[in-house]
LUMKEVO-900587 format. One record per residue: x, y, z of N, C-alpha, C in turn. Coordinates in steps of 0.1 Angstrom, whole numbers, plus 2048, in hexadecimal, padded with zeros to 3 digits. Example, Ala and Ser with C-alpha at 12.3 -4.5 7.8 and 13.67 -1.06 7.14 Angstrom:
REM residues 2
8847C784E87B7D384E8847DF84E;8807EA8478897F584788180084F;
***
This chain:
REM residues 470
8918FF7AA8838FB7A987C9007B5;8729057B38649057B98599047BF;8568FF7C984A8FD7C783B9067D3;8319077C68279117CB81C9067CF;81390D7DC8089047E17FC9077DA;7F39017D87E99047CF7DB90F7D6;7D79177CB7CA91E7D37C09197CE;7B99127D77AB90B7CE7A19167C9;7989137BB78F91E7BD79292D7B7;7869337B278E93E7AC7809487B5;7869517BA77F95B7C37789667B4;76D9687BA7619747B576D97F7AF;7729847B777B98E7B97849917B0;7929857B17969817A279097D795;78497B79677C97978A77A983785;77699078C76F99D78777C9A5787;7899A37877949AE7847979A5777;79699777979E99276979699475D;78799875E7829A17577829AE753;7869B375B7859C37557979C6754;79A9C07567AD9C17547B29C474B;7B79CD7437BD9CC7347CF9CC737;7D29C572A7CE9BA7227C99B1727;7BE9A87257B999C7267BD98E71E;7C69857297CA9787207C1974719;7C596E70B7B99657047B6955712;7AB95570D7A49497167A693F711;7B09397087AF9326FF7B0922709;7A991770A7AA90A7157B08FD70B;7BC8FD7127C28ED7087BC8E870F;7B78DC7067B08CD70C7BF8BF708;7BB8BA7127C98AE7127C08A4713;7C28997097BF88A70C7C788170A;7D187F7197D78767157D9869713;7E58627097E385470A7E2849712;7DA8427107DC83871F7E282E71B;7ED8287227F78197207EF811725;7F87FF7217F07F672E7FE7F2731;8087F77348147F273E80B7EF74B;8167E674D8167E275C81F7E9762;8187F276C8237FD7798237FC783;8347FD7878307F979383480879D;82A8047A58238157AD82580F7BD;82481C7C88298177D281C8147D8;81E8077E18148027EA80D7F87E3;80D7F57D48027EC7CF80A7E27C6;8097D47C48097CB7BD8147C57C3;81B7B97BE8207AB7C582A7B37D0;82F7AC7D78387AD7E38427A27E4;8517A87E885979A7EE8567967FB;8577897FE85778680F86378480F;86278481E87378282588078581C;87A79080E88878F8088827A17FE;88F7A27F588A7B07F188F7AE7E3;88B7B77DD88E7BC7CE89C7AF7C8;89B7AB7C48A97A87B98B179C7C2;8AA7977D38AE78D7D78AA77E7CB;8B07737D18A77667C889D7607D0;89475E7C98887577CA88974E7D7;87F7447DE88173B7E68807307D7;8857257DA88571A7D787B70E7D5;8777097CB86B7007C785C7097CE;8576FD7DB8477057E084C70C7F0;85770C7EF85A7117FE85A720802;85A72381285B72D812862731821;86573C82586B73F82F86274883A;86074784385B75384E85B75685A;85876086285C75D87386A761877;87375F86E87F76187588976C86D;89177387289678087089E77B85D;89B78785689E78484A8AF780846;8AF77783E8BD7758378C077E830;8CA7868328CC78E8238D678681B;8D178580D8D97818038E278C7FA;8F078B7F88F47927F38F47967E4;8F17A87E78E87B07DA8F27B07D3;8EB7AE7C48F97B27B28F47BC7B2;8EB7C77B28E77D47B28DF7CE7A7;8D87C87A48CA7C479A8C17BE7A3;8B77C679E8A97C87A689F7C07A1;8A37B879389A7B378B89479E793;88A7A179688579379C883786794;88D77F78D88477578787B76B78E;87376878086676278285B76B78C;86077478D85777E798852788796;84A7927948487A17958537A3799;8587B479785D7BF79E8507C27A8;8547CA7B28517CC7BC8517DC7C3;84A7E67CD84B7E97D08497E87E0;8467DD7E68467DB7F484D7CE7F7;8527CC8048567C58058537BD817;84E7B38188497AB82284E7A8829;8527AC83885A7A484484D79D84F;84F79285084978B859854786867;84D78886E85B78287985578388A;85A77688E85477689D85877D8A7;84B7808B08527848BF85B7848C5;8627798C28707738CC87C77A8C5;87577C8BA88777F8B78867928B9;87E7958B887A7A68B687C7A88C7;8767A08D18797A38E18827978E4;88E7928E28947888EB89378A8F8;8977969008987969118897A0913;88579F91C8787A592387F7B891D;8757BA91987A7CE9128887D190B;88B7C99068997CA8FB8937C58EF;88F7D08EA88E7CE8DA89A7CC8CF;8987C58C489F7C48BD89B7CE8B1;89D7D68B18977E58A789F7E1899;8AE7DD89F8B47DE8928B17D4888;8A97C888C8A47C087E8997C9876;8937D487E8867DA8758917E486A;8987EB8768A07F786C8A77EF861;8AD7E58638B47E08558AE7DE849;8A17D784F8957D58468927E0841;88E7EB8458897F78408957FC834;8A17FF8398B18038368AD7FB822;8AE7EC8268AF7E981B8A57E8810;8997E88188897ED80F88C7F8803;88F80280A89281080489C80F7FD;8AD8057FC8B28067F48AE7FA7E7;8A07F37EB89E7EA7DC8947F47D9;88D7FD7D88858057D68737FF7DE;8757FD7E886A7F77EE8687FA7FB;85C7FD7FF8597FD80D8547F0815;8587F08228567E782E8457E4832;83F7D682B8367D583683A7C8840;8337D084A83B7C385882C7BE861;8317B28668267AC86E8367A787C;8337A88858377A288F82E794892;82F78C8928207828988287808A5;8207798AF8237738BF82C7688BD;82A7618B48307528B282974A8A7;8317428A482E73989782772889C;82871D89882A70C89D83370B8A2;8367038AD8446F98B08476FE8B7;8516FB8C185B7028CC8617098C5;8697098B68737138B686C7218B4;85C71F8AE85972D8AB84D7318B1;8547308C58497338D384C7438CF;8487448DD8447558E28597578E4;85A7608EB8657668EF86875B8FA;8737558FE87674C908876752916;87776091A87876292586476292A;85D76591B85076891F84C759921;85474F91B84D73F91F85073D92C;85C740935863744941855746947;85275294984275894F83A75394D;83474D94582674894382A735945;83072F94183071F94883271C937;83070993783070492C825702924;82670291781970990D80E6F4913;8006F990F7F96F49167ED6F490D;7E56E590D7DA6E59047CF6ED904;7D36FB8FA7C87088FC7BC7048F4;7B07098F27A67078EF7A870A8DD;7AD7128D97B47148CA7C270D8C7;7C57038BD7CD7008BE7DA7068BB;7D77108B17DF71B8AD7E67248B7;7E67218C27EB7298CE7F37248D6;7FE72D8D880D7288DA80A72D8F1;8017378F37FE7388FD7F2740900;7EF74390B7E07439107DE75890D;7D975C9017D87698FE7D077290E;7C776B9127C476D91B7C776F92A;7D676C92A7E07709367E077C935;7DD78293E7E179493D7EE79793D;7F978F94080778F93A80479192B;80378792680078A9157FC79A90B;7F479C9137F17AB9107FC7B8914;7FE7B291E80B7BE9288127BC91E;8187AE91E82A7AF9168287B1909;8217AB8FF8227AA8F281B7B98E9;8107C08F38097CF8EF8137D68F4;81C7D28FE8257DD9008337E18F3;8337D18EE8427D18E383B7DB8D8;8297DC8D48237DC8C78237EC8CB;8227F08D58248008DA82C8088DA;83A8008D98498038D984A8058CC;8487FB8C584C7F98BA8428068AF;8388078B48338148B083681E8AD;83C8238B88438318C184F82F8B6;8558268B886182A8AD85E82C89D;85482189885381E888845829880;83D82A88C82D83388583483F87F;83183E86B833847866843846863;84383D86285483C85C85283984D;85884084685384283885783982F;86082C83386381B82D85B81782F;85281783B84880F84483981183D;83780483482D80482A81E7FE833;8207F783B8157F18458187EC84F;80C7E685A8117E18638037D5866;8067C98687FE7BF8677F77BD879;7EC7C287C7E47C388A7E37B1889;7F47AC8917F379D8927EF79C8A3;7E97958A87E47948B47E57858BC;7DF77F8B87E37718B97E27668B3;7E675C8B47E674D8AC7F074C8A5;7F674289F80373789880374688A;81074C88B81375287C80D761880;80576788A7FD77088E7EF773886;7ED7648827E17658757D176687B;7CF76888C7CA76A88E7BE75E893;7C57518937BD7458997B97498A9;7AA74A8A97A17478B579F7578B9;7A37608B279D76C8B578E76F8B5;7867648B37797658B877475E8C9;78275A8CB77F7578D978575D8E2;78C76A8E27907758ED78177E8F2;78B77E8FE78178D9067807918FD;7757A18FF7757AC8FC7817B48FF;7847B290E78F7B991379C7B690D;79A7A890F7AD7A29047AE7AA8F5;7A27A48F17A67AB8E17A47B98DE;79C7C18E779F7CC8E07A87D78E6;7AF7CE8F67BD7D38F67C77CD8EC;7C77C68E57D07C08DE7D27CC8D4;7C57C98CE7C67D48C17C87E58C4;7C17EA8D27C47F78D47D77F78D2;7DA7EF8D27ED7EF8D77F07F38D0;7EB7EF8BD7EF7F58B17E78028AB;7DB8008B27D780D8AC7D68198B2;7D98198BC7E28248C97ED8268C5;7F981F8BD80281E8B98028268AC;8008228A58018218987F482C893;7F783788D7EB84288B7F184C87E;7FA8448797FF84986C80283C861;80783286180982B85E80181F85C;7FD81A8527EE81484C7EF804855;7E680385B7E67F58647D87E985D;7DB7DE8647D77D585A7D17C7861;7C57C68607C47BD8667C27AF860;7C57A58687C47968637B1795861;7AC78E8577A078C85379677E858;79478286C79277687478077687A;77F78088177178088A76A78A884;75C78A88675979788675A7A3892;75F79C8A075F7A78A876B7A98A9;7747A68A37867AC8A17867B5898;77E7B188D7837B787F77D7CA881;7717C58887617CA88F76C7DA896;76C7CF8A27727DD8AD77F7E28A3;7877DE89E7957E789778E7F188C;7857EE8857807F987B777803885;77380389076980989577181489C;7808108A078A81A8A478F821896;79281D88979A822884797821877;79982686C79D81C85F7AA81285D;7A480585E7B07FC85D7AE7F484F;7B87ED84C7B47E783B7B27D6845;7B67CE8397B57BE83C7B97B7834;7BE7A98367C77A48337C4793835;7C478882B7C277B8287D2776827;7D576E82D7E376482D7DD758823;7D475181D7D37468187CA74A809;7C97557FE7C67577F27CA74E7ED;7BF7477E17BD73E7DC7BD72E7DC;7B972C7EB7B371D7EC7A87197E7;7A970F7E179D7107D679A7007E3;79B6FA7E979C6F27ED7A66E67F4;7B36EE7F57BF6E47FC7BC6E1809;7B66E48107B36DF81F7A66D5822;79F6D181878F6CD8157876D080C;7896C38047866C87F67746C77F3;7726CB8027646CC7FF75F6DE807;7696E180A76F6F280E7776FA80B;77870380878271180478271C80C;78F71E80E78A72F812784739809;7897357FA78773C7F077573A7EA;7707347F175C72F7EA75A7307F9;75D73080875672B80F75973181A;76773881D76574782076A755822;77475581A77876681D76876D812;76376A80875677280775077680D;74776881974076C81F74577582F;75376E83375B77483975E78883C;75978B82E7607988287557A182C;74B79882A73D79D82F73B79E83D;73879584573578F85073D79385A;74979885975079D85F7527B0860;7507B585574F7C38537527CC850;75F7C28427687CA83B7697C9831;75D7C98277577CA81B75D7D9813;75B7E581D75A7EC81476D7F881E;7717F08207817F482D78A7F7822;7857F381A7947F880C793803808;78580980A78581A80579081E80A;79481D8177A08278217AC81D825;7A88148207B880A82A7B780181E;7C47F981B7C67EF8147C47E5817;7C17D980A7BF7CD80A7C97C4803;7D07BD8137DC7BA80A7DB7A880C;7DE79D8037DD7938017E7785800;7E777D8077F47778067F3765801;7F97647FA7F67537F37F47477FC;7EB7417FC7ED7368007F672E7FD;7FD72580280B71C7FC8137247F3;8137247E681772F7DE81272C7D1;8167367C78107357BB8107287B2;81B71F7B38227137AC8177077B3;81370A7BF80D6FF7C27FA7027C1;7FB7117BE7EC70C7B97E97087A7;7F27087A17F37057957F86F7796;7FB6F179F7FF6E379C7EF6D97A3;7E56E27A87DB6DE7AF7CD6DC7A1;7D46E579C7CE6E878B7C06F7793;7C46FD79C7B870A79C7B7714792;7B271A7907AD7237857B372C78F;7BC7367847C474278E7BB75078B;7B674E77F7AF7577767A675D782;79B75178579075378D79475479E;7A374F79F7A97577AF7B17677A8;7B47697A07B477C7A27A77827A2;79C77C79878D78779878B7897A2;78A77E7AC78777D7BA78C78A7C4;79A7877C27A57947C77A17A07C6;79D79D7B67997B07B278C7B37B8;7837A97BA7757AD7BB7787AE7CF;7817AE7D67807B37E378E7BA7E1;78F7C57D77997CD7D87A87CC7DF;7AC7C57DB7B97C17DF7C47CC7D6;7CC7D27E07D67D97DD7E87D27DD;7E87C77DE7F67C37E57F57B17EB;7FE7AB7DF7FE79E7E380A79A7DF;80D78C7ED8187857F181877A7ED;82377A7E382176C7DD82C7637DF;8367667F083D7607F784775E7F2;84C7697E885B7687E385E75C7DA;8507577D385074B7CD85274B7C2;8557447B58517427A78437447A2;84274D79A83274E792838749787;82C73C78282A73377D82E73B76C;83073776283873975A82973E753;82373175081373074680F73F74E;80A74275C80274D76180B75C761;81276075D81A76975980F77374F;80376F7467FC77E7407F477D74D;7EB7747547E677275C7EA77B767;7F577B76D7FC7827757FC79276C;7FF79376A8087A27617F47A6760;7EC79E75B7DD7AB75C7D87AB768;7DB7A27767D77A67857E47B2784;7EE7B577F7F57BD78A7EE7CD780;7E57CB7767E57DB7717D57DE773;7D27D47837BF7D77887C47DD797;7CF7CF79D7D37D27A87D67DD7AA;7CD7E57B87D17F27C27CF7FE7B2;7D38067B37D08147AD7D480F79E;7CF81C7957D681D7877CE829784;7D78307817D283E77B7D1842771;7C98437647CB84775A7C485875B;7CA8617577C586C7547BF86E746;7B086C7477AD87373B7A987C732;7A688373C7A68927397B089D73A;7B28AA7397B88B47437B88C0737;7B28CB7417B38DC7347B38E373E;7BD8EB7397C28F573F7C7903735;7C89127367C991A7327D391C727;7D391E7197E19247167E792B71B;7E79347227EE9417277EA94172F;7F294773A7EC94D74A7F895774B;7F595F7567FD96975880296976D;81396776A81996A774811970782;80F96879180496B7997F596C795;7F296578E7E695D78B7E6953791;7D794D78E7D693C7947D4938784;7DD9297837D89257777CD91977A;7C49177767B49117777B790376B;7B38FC7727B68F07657A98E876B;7A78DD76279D8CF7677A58C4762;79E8B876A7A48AA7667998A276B;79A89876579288E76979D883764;79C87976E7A486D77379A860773;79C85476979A8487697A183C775;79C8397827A583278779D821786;7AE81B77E7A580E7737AD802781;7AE80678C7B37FF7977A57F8796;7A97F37A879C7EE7B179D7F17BB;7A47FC7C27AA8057CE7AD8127CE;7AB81C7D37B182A7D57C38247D9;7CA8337D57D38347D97DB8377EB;7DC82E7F47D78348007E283A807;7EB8477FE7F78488067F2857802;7F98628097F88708098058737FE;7FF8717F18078757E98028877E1;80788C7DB8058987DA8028997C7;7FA89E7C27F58A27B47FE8B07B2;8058B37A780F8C17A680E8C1798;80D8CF78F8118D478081F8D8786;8248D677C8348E17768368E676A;83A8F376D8388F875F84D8FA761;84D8F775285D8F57548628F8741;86C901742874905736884903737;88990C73589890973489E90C73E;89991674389E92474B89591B75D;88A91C75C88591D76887A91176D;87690C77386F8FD778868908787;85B9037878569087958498FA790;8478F379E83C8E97A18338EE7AB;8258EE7A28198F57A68108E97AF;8128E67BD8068DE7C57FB8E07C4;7F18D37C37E38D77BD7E08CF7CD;7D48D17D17D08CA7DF7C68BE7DD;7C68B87D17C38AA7CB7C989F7DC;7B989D7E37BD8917E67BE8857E2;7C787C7DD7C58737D37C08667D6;7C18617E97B985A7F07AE8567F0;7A88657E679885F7E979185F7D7;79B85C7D279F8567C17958497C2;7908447C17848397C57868347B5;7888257B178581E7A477A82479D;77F82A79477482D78577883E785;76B84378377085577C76F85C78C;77A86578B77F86F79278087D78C;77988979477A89278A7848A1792;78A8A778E7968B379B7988BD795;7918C47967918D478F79B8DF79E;7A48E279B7AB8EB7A27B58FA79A;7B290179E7BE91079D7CA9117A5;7D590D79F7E59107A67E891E7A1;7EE9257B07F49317A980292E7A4;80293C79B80C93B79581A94179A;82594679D82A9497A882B95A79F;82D9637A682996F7A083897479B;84696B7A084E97079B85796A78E;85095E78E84E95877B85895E771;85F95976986396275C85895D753;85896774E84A96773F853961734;84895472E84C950723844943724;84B93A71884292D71984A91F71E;84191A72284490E73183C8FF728;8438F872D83C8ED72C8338EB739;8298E473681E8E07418208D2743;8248CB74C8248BD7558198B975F;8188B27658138AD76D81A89F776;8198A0780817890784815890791;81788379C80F8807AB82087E7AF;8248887BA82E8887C382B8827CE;83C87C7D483A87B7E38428877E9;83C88B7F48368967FC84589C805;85089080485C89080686688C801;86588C7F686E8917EE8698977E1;85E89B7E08578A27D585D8A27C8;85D8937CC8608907B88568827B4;8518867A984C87B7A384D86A7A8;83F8667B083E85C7B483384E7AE;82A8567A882184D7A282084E790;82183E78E82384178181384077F;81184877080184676A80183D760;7F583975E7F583274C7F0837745;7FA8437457FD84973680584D72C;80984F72381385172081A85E71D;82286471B82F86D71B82F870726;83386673083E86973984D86C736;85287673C85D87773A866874743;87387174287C86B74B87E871755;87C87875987E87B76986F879771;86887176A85987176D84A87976E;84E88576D84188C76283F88975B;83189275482688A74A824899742;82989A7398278A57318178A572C;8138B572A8068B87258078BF71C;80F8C871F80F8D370E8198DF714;8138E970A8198FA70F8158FE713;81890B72081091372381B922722;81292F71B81893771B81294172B;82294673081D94F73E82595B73D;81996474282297873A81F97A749;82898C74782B99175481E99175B;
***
């Protein structure tokens, strides 16, 4: 197998020899319309997630849930299948400071690598939040950093396990977020990274009352760090959310989706403020380039025992583009199962190809010239550097032609990609099947499924024939 890089464009030059050239191929242009499915697929980076657990572990138990502390592995039967849950392609580690630095600069790397190790063998990538600390003594800071700083003390946020504002705090904890950088940015398990900074869980309690200096060295830690790998902020102030997007494109991220009122039933976060929140803060329109990933409040069983409308907590979801939600390794509710199954085929990308024409014939060292136009029936772009490729493939010979289709900037609704791949000039002549599909970039094999049909089992998407002469 093969593969050629694409030449965009067809030059003057080659235009005016492919005319006067004899013989001249017929021009004859197949048009392809293909079928569109409504499976539900699961594609990398978008729709439900396990926490603290992966592919084909068991569920937590009744409304409970686990976090903060280094994962249990449960022992795998080699079935990947989740009851009562989506399948999955990501998978959620939460876990505190203390256990990631027990002694002052001794990392514990090997809880991330295991994590990562076993992501990849359930078919899922790693997204990780380290937070500072959780509630309670057992889930403080690192005990040698309680050593340094004294006993925790009535801070002005109560969510605060210690004073962000110690310049210790910035030293030791931007120093672990720096480290941890240098080794993980662009590690290809490594699905996100949650810009946790301070307060109980790293959810970001009182980050409207830091310096300038505290918080946007906090945040430089990860975005100095991290320059390949999609970062993510908690959805708190406007001058956190403010300064991290003004450095970078970063996405954003809710810990409590779909309170319709469990804390004050004369308030929600869901009517009263992640909307105006989304606004007010300045990340309304942050999902063009970074994702929007979402995480349950309590969990799914208990907002159905509260009687909330789930219907009217996904529109919500979709209408602030959400790519990726945590529903805490819980039970989804038996009755919300179509409910569920039509949020997971809005959530994050979906590609349907509706179009695509390209040449009957072309000839060996040619460019072959095709168009397409692309439906994306998501509510997000695709935000990973995945690659668009034809193959033209017979009995004898396979060569995969790269098209330079950014697919990133695939935006919900019509997309249109007119490109020329050459053809490799030392070709055997004869007739090829024509494929398509969206590869990853390392291992250049079929990574994104479409909704459409004749896919074939190795994951191409057949088009038709194409004949290619000397």
């Amino acid at each position: 197998m093969k593969i050629s890089l694409s030449i965009s464009g067809i030059s003057t030059v080659m235009t005016l020899i492919a005319a006067f050239c004899a013989p001249v191929l017929a021009q004859e242009t197949v048009v392809v319309r293909p079928r569109e499915i409504d499976d539900v697929l699961m594609n990398p980076g978008i729709g439900f997630m396990t926490f603290q657990r992966f592919n084909g572990d068991d569920l937590n138990a009744g409304k409970g849930w686990t976090e903060g502390k280094p994962i249990v592995y449960q022992e795998f039967d080699g079935d990947l299948q989740n009851k009562d849950h989506p399948m999955t392609t990501i998978a959620y580690f939460r876990v505190y400071w203390k256990f990631i630095e027990p002694e002052m600069g001794k990392y514990r790397w090997d809880l991330i690598d295991h994590a990562l190790k076993t992501a990849r063998r359930r078919g899922q990538t790693l997204m990780l939040r380290i937070a500072p600390y959780g509630t309670g003594k057992e889930n403080d800071v690192p005990g040698w950093y309680r050593n340094l700083v004294g006993e925790k003390k009535d801070w002005p946020v109560e969510k605060w396990q210690v004073d962000p504002e110690d310049p210790r705090y910035v030293k030791h904890f931007g120093k672990m977020i720096r480290a941890l950088g240098k080794r993980y940015d662009g590690h290809a398990d490594l699905e996100s990274v949650d810009v946790s900074i301070v307060g109980a869980w790293g959810e970001g309690a009182g980050s409207n009352r830091l310096t300038d200096k505290t918080r946007e060295s906090l945040i430089d830690a990860y975005i100095d760090s991290f320059k390949q790998t999609h970062l993510v902020t908690l959805l708190t102030d406007e001058k956190t959310n403010g300064y991290a997007l003004s450095r970078t494109d970063v996405g954003w991220r809710i810990d409590c989706l779909g309170d319709m009122g469990g804390f004050n039933p004369r308030w929600s976060h869901m009517n009263d403020y992640y909307p105006q929140a989304i606004i007010n803060f300045g990340v309304r329109d942050a999902w063009k380039k970074a994702p929007v990933t979402l995480e349950v409040c309590w969990v799914m069983q208990h907002w159905k025992d509260q009687g909330w409308d789930v219907d009217h907590i996904i529109d919500e979801s979709l209408k602030w583009h959400i790519s990726s939600f945590n529903a805490k390794s819980s039970p989804v509710p038996k009755e919300w199962q179509p409910s569920v199954n039509r949020w997971l085929k809005k959530m994050g990308y979906r590609f349907v190809l509706r179009k695509f024409t390209y040449p009957a014939a072309a000839k060996a060292g040619d460019k072959l010239s095709f168009t397409s136009w692309w439906d994306n029936k998501g509510v997000a772009p695709c935000y990973k550097e995945f690659y668009l490729a034809l193959r033209l493939k017979n009995e004898q010979t396979t060569e995969i032609l790269a098209a330079n289709a950014d697919i990133r900037t695939w935006l919900p609704g019509d997309n249109l990609y007119d490109d020329a791949v050459l053809i490799p000039d030392n070709i055997p002549a004869g007739e090829y099947d024509l494929q398509i599909a969206i590869l990853d970039p390392l291992s250049n094999e079929p990574k994104v499924k479409l909704a459409i049909s004749s896919r074939r089992p190795d994951g191409w998407y057949s088009l038709g024939k194409i004949k290619i002469a000397d």
